[in-house]
C-alpha positions in Angstrom: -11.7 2.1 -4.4 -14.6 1.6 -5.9 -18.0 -0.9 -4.6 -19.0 -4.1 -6.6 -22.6 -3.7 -6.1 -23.4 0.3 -6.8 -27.3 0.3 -7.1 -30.2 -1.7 -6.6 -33.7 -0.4 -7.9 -37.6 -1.8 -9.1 -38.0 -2.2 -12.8 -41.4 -0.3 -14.0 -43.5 -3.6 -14.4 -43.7 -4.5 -10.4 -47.3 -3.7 -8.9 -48.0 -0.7 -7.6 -49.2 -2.4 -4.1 -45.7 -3.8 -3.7 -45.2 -3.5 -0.2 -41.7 -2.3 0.0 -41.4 0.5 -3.0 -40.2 2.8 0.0 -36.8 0.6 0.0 -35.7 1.3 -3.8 -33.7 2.6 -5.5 -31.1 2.3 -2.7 -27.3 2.6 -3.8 -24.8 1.5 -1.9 -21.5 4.3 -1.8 -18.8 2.2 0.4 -17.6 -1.0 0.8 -19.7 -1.6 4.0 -23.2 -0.3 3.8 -24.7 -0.9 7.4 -28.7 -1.0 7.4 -30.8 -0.7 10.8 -34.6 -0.3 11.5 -37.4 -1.7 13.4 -38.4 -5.1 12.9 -40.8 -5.8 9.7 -39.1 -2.9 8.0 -37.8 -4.7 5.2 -34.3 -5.1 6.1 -34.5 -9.0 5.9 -36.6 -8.6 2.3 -33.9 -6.6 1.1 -31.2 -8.6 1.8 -33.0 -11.7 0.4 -33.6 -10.5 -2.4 -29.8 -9.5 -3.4 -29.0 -12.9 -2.4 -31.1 -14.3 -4.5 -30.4 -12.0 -7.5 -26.4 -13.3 -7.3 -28.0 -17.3 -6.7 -27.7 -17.7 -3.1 -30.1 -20.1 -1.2 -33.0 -18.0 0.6 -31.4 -19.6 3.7 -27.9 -18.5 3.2 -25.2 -19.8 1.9 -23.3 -19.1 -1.8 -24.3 -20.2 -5.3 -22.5 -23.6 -4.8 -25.5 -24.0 -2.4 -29.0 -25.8 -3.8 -31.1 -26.6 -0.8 -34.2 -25.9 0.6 -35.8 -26.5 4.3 -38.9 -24.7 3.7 -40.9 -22.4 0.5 -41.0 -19.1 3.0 -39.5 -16.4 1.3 -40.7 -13.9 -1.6 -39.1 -14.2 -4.7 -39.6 -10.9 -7.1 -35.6 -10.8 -8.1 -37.6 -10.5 -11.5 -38.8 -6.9 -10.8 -35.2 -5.8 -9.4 -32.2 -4.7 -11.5 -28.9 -4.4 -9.9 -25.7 -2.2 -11.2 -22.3 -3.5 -10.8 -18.5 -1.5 -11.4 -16.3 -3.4 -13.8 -14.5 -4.6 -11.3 -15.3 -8.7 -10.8 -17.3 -10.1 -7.9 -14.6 -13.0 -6.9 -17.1 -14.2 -4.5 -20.7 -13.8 -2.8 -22.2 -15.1 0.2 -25.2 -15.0 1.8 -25.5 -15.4 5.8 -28.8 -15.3 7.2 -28.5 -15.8 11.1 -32.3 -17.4 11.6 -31.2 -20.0 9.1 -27.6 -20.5 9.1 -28.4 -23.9 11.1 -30.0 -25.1 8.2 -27.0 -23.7 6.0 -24.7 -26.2 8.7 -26.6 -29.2 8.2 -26.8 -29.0 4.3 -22.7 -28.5 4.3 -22.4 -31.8 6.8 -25.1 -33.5 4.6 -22.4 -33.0 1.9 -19.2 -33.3 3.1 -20.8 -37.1 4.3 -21.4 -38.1 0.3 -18.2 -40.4 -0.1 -18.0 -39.0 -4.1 -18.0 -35.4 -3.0 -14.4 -34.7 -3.0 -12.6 -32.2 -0.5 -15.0 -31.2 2.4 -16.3 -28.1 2.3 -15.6 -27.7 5.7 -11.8 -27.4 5.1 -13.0 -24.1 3.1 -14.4 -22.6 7.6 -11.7 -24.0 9.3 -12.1 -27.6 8.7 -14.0 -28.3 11.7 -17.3 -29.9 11.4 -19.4 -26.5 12.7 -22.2 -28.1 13.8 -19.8 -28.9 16.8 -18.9 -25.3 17.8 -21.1 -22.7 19.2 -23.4 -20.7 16.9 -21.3 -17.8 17.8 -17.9 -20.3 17.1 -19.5 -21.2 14.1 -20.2 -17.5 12.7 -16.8 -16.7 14.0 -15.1 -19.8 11.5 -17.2 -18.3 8.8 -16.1 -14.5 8.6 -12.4 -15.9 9.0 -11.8 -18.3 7.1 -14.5 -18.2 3.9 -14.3 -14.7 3.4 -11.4 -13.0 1.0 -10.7 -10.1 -0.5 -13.4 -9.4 -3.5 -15.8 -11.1 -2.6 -19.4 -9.4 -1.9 -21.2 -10.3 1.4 -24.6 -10.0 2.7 -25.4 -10.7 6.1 -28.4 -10.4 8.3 -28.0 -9.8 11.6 -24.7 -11.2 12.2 -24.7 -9.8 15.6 -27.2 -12.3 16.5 -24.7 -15.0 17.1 -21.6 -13.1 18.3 -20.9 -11.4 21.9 -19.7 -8.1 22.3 -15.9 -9.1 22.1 -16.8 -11.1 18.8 -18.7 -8.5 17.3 -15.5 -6.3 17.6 -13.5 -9.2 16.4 -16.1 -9.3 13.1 -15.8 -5.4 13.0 -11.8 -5.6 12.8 -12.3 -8.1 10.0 -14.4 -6.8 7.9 -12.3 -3.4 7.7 -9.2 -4.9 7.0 -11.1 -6.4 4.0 -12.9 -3.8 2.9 -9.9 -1.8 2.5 -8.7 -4.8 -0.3 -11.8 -4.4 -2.0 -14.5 -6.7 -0.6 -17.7 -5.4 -0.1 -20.3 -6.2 2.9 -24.3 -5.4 3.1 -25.4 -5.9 6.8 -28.6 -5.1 8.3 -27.9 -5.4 11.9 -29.5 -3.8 15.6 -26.2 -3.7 17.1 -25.0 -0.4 17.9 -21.1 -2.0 17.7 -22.2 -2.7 14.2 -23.5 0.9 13.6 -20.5 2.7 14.7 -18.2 1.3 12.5 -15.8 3.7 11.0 -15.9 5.1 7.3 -19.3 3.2 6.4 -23.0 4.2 5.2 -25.6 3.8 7.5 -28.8 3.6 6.1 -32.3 3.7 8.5 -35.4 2.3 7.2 -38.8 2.9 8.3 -41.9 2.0 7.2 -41.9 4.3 4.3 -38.6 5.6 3.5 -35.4 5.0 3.7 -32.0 7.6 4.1 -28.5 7.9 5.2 -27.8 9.4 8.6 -25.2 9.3 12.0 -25.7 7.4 14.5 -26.4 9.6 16.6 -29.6 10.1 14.7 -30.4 7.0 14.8 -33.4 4.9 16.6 -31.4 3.2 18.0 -28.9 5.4 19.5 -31.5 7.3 21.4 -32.9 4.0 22.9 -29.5 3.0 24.2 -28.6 6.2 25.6 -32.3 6.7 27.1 -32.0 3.1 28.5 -27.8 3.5 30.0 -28.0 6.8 31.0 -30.9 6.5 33.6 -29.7 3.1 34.8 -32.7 1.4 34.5 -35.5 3.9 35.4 -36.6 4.7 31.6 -37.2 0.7 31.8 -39.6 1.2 34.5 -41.5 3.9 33.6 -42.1 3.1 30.0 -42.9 -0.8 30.8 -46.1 -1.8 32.2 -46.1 -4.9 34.2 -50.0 -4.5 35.6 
């Protein structure tokens, strides 16, 4: 089965000094593309910017969505071009786990206007998620608003969930890749990165490629970190 979203690249016009030519093009081969890198690689800038080019709020959420807490992000969807498969995009959603707050309290802000019709809670679960847990609240998002066809970009999603959650997510979003929905995810977690049949992309400050896990930044911090118990800790930290 084929992805939704195939490419993403810079169209010739975009300055020169752009800061973050070394992520494009990138093209996306599976139905989950997992990207990992150090902070203030890009990952975040990335995933904005497809968010935006499919009219998503910068802080999350799906076209439906028109709100804005603050001006903060970098629009330059006009330099991008993105290449899509025949096959139609039934839905796209944007989840952005430093914001997704802000994406709660516009949905409650709604679902109070007596003329707005069905709540758009009913849509996660139906309860209002402002009373759950962040991680609750993630968790009613991923199984309830998500369907088959759709195309989902999440940042970080990890952020919210514990490690039995994050396998919980995991087991989701395979069963619904496998009925054609696609996910983009820039993530740390490990749990994340060793999901099975994906494309796992590393960014770095100039350059970005496909690789294992095992070759990944990541992966040698963990196993550096677990394996000595504690001692790499100590000897690479200085607490003077």
């Amino acid at each position: 089965m084929s992805v939704l979203l195939s490419k993403v690249e810079l169209l010739s016009s975009i300055a020169d000094d752009f800061p973050f030519l070394h992520l494009y093009p990138m093209q996306f081969r599976k139905n989950i593309t997992v990207i990992t890198g150090e902070n203030g690689s890009g990952k975040s800038t990335l995933l904005e910017c497809l968010a935006l080019k499919f009219g998503c709020p910068p802080e999350g959420g799906s076209a439906n969505f028109n709100f804005r807490t603050e001006d903060t992000h970098f629009d330059y969807t006009q330099h991008v071009r993105i290449s899509k498969t025949t096959q139609k995009i039934r839905d796209v959603f944007f989840y952005r786990s430093e914001t997704y707050y802000n994406f709660l309290t516009e949905m409650r802000h709604l679902d109070e206007d007596p003329e707005g019709g069905v709540n758009i809670r009913m849509y996660y679960g139906g309860r209002d998620l402002h009373t759950l847990s962040h991680g609750q609240a993630m968790r009613a998002l991923y199984e309830h608003r998500f369907g088959e066809g759709g195309l989902y970009i999440l940042d970080e999603p990890e952020s919210a969930l514990s490690i039995a959650n994050q396998i919980n997510f995991v087991e989701k979003i395979l069963q619904l890749s496998r009925k054609g929905t696609q996910f983009i995810i820039a993530t740390h977690s490990p749990i994340l990165m060793l999901m099975p049949d994906i494309q796992l992309i590393q960014i770095t400050e100039n350059s970005h490629r496909e690789i294992n896990f095992t070759d990944s930044h990541i992966y040698y911090m963990y196993k550096e970190i677990l394996n000595s118990q504690g001692n790499f800790l100590k000897q690479i930290i200085n607490i003077e």
